[in-house]
Phi, psi and omega in degrees: 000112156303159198256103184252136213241137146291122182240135182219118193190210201259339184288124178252350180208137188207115168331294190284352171301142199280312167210159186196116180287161151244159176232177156168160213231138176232066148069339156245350133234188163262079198243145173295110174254159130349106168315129190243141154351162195256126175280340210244333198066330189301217092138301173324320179280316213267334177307288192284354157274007203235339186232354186267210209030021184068020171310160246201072176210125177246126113001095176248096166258185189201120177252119193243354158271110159241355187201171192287355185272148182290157189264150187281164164290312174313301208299271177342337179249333150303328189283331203272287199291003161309306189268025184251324172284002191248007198109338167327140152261308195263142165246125179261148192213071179289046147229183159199158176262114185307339168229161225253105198213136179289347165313306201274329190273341174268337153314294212305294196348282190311327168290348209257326180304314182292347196094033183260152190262133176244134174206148221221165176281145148254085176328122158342351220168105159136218230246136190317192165209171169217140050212046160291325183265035140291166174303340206258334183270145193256117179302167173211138169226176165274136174246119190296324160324310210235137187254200188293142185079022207217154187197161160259134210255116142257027177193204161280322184240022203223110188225149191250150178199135180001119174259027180235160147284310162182171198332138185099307221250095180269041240252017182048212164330271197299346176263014170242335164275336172276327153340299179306292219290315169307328165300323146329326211260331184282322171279172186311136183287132201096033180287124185300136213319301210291337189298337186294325193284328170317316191260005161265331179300320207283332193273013190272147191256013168223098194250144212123153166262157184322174166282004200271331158008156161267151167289163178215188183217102211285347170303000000 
């Protein structure tokens, strides 16, 4: 049994996708389009770091970037309840939103509710984001520390992972949450959120922050 992943980012067609959506917004709704070409290439990366080694993954995208302009908390939380209708367990997010909106926080709810494990970007460094800062979703950033396929334990919810695609290719905070995810991909599929956090502490090969970090605290 495969891990059918909601990836919502910039990729709107991808070969191996099981189905793939667009969202966008004129400022009063939301309405569902046509999947378009990747404007950006991330969304594309994160897609071929999410499936390649024979990962044990079907491919929901939902593109909510059609153009190189941030994407809304509305269009992202239709896109988040997109992939809940379609089956999704796992839901991937390589972004975040600078402010806090009840459209997005009630999306997460509602996913968190059914049992999908969510897992969203966090910067190393500045001000949360979402939907990475709710309590119920497990943050992912870059870690220097960690080479491919190696992930880190920085919070209660907070986890580090390769911060390249591959060599050369360097992407932070969000290529280090799809690191999580991917590790996420390696357990049985449908594994339940909290048991997932269990099972990223146990897989972890660094627990702590880097030194340039703040102390935290794992309880």
């Amino acid at each position: 049994m495969n891990w059918r992943v909601g990836l919502i980012d910039s990729c709107g067609t991808w070969s191996g996708a099981v189905e793939a959506a667009a969202f966008v917004s004129d400022g009063s709704h939301v309405e569902r389009v046509s999947p378009a070409s990747d404007p950006t290439g991330h969304g594309s990366r994160i897609a071929a770091l999410l499936t390649e080694d024979g990962a044990r993954v079907e491919l929901l995208l939902a593109q909510v970037f059609l153009t190189a302009q941030p994407a809304s908390a509305a269009v992202v939380a239709a896109a988040v309840d997109w992939t809940v209708s379609r089956g999704a367990k796992l839901i991937h997010l390589s972004l975040g939103l600078a402010t806090d909106r009840a459209v997005l926080r009630a999306a997460v709810a509602r996913a968190m509710d059914s049992g999908i494990v969510t897992v969203a970007a966090m910067p190393a460094r500045g001000a949360p984001v979402y939907p990475a800062a709710y309590p119920s979703v497990i943050g992912g950033t870059g870690d220097a520390r960690c080479g491919p396929g190696e992930i880190s334990v920085l919070g209660p919810r907070l986890f580090g992972g390769c911060a390249a695609t591959a060599p050369g290719r360097r992407g932070g905070a969000s290529v280090g949450a799809a690191w999580v995810s991917k590790a996420i991909s390696s357990l049985p599929a449908g594994t339940q959120p909290e048991a997932v956090l269990e099972a990223l502490r146990e897989m972890a090969c660094h627990v702590g922050p880097e030194r340039h970090r703040e102390p935290f605290d794992l309880a």
